[in-house]
C-alpha positions as CSV (number, residue, x, y, z in Angstrom):
1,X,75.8,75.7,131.1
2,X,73.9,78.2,129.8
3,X,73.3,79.9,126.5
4,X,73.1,83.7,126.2
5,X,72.0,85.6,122.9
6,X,74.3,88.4,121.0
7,X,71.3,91.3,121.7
8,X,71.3,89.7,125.7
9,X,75.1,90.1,126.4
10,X,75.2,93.3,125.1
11,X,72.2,94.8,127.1
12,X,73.7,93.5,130.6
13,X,76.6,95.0,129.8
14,X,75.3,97.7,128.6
15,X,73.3,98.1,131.9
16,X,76.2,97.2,134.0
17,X,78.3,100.3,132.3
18,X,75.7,103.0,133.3
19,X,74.8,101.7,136.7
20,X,78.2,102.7,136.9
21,X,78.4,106.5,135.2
22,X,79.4,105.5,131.5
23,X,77.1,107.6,129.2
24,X,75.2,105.6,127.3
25,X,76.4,106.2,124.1
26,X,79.9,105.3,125.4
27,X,78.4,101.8,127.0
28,X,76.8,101.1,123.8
29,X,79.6,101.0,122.2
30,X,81.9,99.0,124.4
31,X,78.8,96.9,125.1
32,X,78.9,95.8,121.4
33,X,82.4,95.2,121.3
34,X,82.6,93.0,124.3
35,X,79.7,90.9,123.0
36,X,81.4,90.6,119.7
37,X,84.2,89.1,121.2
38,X,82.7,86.7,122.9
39,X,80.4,86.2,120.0
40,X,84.0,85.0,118.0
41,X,84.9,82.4,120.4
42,X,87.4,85.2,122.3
43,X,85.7,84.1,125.6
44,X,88.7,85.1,127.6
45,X,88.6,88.9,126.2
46,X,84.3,89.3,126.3
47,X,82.1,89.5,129.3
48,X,84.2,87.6,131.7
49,X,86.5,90.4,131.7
50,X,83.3,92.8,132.5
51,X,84.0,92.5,136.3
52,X,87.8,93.6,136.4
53,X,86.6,96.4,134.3
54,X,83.8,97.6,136.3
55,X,86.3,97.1,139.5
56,X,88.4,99.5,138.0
57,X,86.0,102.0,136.9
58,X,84.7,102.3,140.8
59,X,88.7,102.3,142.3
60,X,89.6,105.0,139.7
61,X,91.5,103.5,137.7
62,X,89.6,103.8,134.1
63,X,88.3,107.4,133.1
64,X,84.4,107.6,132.1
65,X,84.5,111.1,130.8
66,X,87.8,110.9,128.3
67,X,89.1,113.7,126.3
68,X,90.5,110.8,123.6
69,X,92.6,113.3,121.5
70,X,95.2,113.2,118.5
71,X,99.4,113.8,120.4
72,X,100.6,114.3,117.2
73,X,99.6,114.2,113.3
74,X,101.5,113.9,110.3
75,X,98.8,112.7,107.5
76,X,99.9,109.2,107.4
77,X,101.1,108.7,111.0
78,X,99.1,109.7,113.9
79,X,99.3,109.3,117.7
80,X,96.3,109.2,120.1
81,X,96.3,109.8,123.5
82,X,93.7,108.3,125.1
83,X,92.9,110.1,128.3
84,X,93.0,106.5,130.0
85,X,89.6,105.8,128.8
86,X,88.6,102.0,128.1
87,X,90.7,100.5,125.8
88,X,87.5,99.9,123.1
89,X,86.3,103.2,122.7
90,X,90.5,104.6,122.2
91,X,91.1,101.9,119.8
92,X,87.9,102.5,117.9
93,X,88.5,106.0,117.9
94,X,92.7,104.9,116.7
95,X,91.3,102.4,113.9
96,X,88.4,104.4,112.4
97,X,91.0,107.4,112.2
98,X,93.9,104.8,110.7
99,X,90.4,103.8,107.8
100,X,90.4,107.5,107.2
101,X,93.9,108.4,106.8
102,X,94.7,105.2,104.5
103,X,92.2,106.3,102.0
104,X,93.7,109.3,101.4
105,X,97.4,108.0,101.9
106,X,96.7,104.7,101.0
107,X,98.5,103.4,104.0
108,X,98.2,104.9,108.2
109,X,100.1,104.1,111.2
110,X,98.1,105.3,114.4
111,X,100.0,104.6,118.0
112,X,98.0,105.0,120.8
113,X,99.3,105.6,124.6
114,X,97.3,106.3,127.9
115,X,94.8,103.6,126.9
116,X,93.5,100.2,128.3
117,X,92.8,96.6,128.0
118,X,91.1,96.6,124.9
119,X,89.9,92.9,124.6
120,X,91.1,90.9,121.7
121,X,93.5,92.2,119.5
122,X,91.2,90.5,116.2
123,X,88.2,93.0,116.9
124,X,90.6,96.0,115.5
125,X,92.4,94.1,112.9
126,X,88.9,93.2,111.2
127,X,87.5,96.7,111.0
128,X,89.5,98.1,108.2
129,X,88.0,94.5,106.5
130,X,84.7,96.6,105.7
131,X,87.1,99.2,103.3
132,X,89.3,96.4,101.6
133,X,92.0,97.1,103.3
134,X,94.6,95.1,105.1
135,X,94.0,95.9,109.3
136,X,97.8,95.2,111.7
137,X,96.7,95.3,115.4
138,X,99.8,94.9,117.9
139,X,99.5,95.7,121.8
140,X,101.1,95.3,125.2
141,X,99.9,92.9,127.1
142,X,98.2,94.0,130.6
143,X,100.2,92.5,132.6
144,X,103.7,90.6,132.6
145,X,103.9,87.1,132.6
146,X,107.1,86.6,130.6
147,X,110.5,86.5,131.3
148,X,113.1,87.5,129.0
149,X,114.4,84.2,127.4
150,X,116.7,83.0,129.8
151,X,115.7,84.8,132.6
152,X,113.1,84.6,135.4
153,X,111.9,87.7,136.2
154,X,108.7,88.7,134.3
155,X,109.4,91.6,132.3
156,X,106.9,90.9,129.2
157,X,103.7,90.3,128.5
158,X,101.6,87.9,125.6
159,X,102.1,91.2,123.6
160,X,99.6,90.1,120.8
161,X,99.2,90.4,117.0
162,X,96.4,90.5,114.8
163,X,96.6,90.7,111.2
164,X,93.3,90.2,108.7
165,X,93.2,90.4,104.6
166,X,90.1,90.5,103.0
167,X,88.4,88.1,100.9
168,X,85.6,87.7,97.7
169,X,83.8,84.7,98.6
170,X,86.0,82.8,101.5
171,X,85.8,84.3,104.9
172,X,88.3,86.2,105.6
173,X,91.9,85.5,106.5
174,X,92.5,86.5,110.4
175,X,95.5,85.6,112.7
176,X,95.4,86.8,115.9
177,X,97.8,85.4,118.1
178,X,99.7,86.1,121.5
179,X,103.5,85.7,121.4
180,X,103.3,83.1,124.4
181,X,101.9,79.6,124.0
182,X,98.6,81.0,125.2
183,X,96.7,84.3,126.2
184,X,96.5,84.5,130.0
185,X,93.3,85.2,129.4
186,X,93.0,81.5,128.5
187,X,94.7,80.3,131.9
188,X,92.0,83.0,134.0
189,X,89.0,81.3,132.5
190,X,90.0,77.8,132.9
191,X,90.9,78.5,136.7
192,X,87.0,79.7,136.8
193,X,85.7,76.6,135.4
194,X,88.2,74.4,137.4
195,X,89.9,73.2,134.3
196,X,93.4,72.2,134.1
197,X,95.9,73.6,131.7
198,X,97.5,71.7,128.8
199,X,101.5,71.1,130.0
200,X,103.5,73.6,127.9
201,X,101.2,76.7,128.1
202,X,103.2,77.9,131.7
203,X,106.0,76.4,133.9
204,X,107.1,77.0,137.0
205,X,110.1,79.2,138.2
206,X,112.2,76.1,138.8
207,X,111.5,74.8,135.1
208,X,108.6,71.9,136.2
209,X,105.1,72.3,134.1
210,X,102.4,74.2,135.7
211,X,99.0,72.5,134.9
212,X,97.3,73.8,137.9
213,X,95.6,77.7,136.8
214,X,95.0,78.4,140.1
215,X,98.6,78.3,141.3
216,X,99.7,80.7,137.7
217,X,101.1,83.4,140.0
218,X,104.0,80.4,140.9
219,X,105.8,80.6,137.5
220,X,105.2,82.0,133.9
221,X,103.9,81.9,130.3
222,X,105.9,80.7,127.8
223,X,107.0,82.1,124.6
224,X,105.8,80.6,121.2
225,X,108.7,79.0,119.4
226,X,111.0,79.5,122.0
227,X,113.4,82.9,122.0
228,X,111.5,83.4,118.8
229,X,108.6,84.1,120.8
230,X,110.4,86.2,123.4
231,X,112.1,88.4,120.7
232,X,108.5,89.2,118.9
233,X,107.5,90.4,122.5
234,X,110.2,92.3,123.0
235,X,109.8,94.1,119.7
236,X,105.9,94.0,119.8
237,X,106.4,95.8,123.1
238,X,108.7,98.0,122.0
239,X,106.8,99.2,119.3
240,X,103.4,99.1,120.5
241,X,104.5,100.8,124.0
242,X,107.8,102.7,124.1
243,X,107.5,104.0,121.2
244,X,103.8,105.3,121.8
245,X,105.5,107.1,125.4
246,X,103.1,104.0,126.7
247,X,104.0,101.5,129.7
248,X,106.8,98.9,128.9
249,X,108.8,96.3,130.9
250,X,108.9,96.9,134.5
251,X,106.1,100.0,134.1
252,X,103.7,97.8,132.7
253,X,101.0,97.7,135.3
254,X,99.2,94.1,136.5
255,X,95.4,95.2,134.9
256,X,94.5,91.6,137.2
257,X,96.0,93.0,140.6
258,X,95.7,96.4,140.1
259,X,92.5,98.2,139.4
260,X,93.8,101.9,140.8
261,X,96.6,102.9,139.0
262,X,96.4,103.8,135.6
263,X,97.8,101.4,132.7
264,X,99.0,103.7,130.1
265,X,98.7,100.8,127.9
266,X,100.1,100.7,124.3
267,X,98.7,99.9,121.3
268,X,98.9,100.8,117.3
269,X,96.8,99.8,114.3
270,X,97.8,100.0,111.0
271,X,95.6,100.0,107.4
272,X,96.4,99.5,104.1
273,X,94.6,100.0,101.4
274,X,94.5,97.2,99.1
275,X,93.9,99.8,96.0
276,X,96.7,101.8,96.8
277,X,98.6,98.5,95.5
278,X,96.5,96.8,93.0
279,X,92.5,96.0,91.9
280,X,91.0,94.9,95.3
281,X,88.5,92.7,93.5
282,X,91.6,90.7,91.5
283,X,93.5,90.9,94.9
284,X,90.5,88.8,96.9
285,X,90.3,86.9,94.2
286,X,93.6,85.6,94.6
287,X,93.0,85.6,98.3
288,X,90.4,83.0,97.7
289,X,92.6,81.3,95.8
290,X,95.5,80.9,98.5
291,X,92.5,79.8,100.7
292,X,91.8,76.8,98.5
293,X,94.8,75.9,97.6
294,X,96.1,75.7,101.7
295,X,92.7,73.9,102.3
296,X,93.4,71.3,99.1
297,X,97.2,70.4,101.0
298,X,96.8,66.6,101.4
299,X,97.0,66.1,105.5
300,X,99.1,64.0,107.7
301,X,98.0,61.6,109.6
302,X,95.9,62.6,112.5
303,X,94.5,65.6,110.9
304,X,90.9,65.7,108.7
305,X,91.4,69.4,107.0
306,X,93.7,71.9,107.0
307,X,92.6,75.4,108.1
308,X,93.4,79.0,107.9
309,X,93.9,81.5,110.5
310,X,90.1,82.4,111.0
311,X,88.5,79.9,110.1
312,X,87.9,78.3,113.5
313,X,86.6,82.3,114.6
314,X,84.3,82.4,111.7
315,X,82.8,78.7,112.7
316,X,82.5,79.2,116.2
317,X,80.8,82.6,115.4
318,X,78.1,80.6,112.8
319,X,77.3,78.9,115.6
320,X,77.0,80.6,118.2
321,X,74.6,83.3,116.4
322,X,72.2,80.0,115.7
323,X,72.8,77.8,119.3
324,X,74.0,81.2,121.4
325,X,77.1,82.1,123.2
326,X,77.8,79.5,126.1
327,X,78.0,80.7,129.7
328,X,79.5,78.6,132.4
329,X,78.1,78.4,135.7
330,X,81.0,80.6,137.5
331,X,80.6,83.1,135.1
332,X,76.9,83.1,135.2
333,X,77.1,83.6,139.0
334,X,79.6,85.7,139.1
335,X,77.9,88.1,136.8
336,X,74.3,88.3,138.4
337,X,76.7,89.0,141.6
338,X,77.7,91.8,139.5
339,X,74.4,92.9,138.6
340,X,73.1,92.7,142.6
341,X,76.2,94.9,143.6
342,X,75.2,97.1,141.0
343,X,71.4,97.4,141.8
344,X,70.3,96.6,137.9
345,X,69.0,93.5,136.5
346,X,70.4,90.0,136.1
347,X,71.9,88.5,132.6
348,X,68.7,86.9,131.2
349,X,66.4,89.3,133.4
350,X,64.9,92.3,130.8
């Protein structure tokens, strides 16, 4: 196992991204945003997805020269069409307009279609932090692993949510969460590392727990809470895709299997303005209150503390900006293979 900086992650990929035609202004950006995900403990949305993307950027399937435009405009609501550019640079583009449009309406909508995998869903809630406001990320998934509840045929995806409220003096609060048990993301990089999965993250089409990731195309994610779960997807979906004129159900295309076809992946990003309701100082300061008070719940047995969503994140980020961000030895290798196929240097190579 080895240890990669922040500045290190972000200048492979960076170099990865033009070997391949990305103007550089483009790469820095989606450079920074990979790294920062990875840099959060989201080590199933960073760098190890930097191979699938590249693969798709040589079949076709991701445009490098995007005309990321506004569909439609009414002040408050927006939608973007993204010209099937990467997913970073259209929701960047979606979140920084949503920051703009909720300080002078105190509250934006913006739907995005014709995007991409965009990596974790937290790395868009958090921008709006920087403005006191309130940031709602939802998106379809990138490929289906869900079945209806009930059913058997995988017409779903993980269809995540991130939601984050800023704080005073407590980081802040951040859930980002998938609507199945876990993000496949999570089951791709323990088959790379030749872990097993927990029992109750997928199961197989005849019921029977799947523990095994590399046998994952055998059966299915499941849903959090049950047909809870698979009615947030659903409606996440629904939202976040149909409503957008983006893929949903049986259009959504496999982003793993498929690196040709274009996505049209859905997305939307919403930001309130904490003054459009009350004093934003008061507001975190009651924020940081909550905090405390979840934190001071006495704990059952078999638990030390009691977190909030986000705390974990902000830890694992502490961290890894002191110790650096851990690289496994399959994903080392498989990204100097990168680097040779691509003719540019290797990860710890300047």
């Amino acid at each position: 196992m080895r240890s990669a900086s922040f500045q290190q992650l972000e200048a492979f990929i960076e170099r990865c991204l033009t070997a391949v035609g990305f103007p550089e202004n483009d790469a820095g950006i989606v450079a920074a945003l990979i790294s920062d995900a990875d840099l959060n403990g989201s080590d199933g949305h960073g760098i190890f997805r930097l191979p699938q993307y590249i693969k798709r950027i040589q079949n076709g399937g991701i445009n490098i020269q995007p005309n990321i435009h506004l569909a439609e405009d009414r002040g408050a609501m927006a939608l973007v069409d993204g010209d099937n550019a990467m997913g970073h640079l259209v929701m960047k583009y979606a979140t920084e307009l949503a920051m703009q449009r909720a300080d002078d309406h105190g509250v934006a909508w913006v739907g995005v279609r014709h995007s991409n995998h965009a990596g974790p869903a937290a790395l868009y809630a958090k921008m709006p932090l920087k403005k006191d406001m309130v940031g709602i990320y939802v998106a379809v998934g990138s490929a289906n692993h869900l079945p209806p509840w009930g059913g058997t045929e995988m017409l779903l995806s993980t269809n995540p949510i991130a939601v984050a409220i800023p704080t005073n003096e407590e980081p802040p609060i951040v859930l980002d969460m998938a609507t199945t048990v876990a993000a496949y993301g999570k089951v791709k990089t323990a088959a790379q590392r030749g872990e097993q999965m927990p029992e109750g993250w997928m199961i197989d089409k005849l019921g029977n727990p799947l523990t095994d990731p590399s046998r994952a195309g055998e059966g299915f994610l499941l849903p959090i809470g049950g047909p809870k779960g698979y009615g947030l997807s659903l409606v996440f979906g629904l939202l976040a895709g149909t409503l957008n004129g983006a893929a949903f159900g049986k259009d959504v295309v496999d982003f793993n299997a498929d690196s040709t076809s274009f996505t049209n992946t859905g997305q939307f990003i919403v930001a309130l303005s904490v003054s459009a309701f009350t004093d934003p100082d008061t507001f975190k300061n009651n924020i940081d209150a909550a905090i405390r008070s979840m934190r001071g719940s006495p704990t059952l047995p078999g638990f030390d503390s009691v977190r909030v969503p986000g705390e974990r994140s902000f830890g694992i980020r502490r961290q890894r900006e002191k110790c650096g961000i851990p690289i496994p030895d399959s994903l080392y290798d498989a990204l100097n293979d990168l680097a040779s196929s691509l003719d540019t240097t290797f990860l710890f190579e300047s």
